[in-house]
Backbone as CSV, one residue per row, in Angstrom:
resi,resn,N_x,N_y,N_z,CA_x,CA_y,CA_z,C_x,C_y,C_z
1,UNK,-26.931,16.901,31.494,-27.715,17.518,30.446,-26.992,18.691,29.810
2,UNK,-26.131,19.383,30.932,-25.870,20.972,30.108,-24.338,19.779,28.994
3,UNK,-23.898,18.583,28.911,-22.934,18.245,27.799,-23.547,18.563,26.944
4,UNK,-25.061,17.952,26.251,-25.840,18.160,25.654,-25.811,19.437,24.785
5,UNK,-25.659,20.683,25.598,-25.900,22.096,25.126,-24.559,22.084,23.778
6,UNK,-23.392,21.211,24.468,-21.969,21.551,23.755,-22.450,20.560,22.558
7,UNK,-22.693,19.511,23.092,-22.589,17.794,21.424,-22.837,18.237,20.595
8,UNK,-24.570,18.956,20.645,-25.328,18.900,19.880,-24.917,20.066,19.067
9,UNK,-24.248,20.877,19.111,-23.705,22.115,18.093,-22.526,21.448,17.225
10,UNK,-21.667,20.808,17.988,-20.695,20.145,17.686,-20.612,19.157,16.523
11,UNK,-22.121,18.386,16.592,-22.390,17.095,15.575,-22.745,17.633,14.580
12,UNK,-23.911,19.169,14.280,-24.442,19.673,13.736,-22.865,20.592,12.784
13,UNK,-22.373,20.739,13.261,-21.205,21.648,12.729,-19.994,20.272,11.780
14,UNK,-19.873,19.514,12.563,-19.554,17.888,12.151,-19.910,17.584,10.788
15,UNK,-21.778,17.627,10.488,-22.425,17.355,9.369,-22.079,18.254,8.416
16,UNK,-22.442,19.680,8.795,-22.154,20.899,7.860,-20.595,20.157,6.911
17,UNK,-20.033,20.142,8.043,-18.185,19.676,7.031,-18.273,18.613,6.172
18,UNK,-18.744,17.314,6.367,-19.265,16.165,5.859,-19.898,16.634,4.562
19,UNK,-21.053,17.265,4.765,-21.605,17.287,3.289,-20.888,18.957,2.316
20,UNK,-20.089,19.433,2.979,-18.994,20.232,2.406,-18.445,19.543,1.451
21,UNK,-18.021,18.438,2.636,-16.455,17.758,1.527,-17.512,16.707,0.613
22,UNK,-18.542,16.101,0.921,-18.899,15.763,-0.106,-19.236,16.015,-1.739
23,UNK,-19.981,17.125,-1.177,-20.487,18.781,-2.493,-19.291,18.485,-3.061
24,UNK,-18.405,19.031,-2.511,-16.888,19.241,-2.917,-16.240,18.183,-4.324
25,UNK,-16.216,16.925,-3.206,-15.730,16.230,-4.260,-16.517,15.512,-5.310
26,UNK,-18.007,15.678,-5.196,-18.848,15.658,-6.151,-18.368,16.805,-7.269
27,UNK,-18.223,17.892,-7.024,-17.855,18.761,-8.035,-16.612,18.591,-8.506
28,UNK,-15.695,18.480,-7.805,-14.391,17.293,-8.831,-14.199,16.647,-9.620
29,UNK,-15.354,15.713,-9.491,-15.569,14.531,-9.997,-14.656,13.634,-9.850
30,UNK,-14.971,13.369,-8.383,-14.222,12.161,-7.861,-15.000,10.948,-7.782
31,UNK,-16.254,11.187,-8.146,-17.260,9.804,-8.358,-17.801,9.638,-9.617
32,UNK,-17.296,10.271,-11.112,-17.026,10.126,-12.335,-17.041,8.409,-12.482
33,UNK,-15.856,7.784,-12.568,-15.547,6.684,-12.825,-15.235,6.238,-11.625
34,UNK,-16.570,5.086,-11.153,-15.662,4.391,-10.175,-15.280,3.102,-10.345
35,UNK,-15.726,2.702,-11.561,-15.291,0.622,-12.407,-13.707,0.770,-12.783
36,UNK,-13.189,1.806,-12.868,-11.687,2.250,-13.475,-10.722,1.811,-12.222
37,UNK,-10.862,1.919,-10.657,-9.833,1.336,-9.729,-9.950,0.060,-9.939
38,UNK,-11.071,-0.859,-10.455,-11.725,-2.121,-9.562,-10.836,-2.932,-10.540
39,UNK,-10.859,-2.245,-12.082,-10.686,-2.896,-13.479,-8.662,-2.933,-13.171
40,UNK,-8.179,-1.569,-12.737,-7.183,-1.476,-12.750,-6.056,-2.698,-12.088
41,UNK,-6.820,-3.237,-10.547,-6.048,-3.888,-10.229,-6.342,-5.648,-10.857
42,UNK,-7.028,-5.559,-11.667,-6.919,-6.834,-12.394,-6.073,-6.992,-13.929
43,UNK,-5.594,-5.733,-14.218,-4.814,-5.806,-15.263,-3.492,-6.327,-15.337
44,UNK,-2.733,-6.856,-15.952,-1.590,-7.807,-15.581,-0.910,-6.378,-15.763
45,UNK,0.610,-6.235,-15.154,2.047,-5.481,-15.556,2.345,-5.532,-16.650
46,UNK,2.677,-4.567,-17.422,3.637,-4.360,-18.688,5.022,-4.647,-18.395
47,UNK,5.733,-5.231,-18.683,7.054,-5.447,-18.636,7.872,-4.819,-20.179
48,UNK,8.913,-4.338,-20.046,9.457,-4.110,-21.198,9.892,-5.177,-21.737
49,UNK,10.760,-6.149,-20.526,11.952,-6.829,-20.692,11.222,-8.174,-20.379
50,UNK,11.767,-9.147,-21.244,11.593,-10.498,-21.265,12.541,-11.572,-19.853
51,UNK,11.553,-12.092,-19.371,12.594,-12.935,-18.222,14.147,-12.858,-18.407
52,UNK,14.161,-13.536,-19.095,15.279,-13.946,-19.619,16.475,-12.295,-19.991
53,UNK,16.135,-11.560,-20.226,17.164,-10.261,-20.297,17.102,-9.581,-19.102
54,UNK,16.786,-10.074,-18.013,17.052,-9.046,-16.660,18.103,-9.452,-16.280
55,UNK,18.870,-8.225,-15.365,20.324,-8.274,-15.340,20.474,-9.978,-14.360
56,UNK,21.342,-10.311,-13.864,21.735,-11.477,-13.441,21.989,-11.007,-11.943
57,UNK,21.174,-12.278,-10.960,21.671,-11.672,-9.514,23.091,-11.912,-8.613
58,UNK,23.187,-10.449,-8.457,24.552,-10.386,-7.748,25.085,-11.439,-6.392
59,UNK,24.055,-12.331,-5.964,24.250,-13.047,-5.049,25.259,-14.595,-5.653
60,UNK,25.913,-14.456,-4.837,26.842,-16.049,-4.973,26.299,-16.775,-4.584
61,UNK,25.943,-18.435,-5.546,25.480,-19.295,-5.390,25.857,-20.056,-3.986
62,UNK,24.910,-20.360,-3.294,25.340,-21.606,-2.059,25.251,-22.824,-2.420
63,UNK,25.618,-23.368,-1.422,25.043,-25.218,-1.352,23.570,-25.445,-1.280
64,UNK,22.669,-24.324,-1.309,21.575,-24.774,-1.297,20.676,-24.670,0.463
65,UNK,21.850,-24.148,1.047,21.544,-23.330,2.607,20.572,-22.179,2.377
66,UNK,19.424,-21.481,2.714,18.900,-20.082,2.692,19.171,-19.092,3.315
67,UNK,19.779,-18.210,2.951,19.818,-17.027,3.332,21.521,-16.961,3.946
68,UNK,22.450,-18.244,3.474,23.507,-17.960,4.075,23.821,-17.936,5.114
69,UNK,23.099,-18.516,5.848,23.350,-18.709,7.964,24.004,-20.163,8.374
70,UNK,24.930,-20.161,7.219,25.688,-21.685,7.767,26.544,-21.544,9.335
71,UNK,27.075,-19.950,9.149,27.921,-19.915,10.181,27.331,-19.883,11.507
72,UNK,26.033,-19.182,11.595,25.382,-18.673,12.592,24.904,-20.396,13.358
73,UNK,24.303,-21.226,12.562,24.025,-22.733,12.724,24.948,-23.200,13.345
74,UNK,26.255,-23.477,13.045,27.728,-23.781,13.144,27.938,-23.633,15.148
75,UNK,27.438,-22.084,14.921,27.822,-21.831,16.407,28.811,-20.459,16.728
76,UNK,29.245,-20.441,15.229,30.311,-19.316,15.375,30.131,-18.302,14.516
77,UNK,30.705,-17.126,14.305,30.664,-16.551,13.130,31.376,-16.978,11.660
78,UNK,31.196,-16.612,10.348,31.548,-17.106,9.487,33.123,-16.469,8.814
79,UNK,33.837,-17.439,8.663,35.522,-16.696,8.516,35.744,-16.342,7.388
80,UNK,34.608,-16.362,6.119,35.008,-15.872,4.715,34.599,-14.653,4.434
């Protein structure tokens, strides 16, 4: 029972902070607009650049292997 004496100040002091930071960010106005995140992630990317004008990738074409682990397959390391 005497935990009791400690919780119960503890939860009560708990709440006090809770509706602090709430007040708080009510007065911010952090709950102004809340349709503006929901809308945001459904908007497509702006791109400047058209497919076709991005630089070209620096990787050397294979045979069509992924990721280049012919050698590792092989058994050995690769000698080029």
């Amino acid at each position: 029972m005497n935990v009791l004496l400690f919780l119960i100040p503890v939860s009560l002091v708990l709440l006090l902070v809770a509706v602090w930071a709430f007040r708080w960010a009510v007065g911010k106005g952090q709950f102004e607009n809340l349709d503006a995140a929901a809308i945001d992630i459904l908007r497509d990317d702006s791109t400047d650049q058209a497919p076709d004008a991005l630089p070209p990738n620096d990787a050397p074409a294979g045979d069509g292997e992924a990721g280049g682990r012919r050698g590792l397959r092989e058994g050995g390391p690769r000698a080029d």
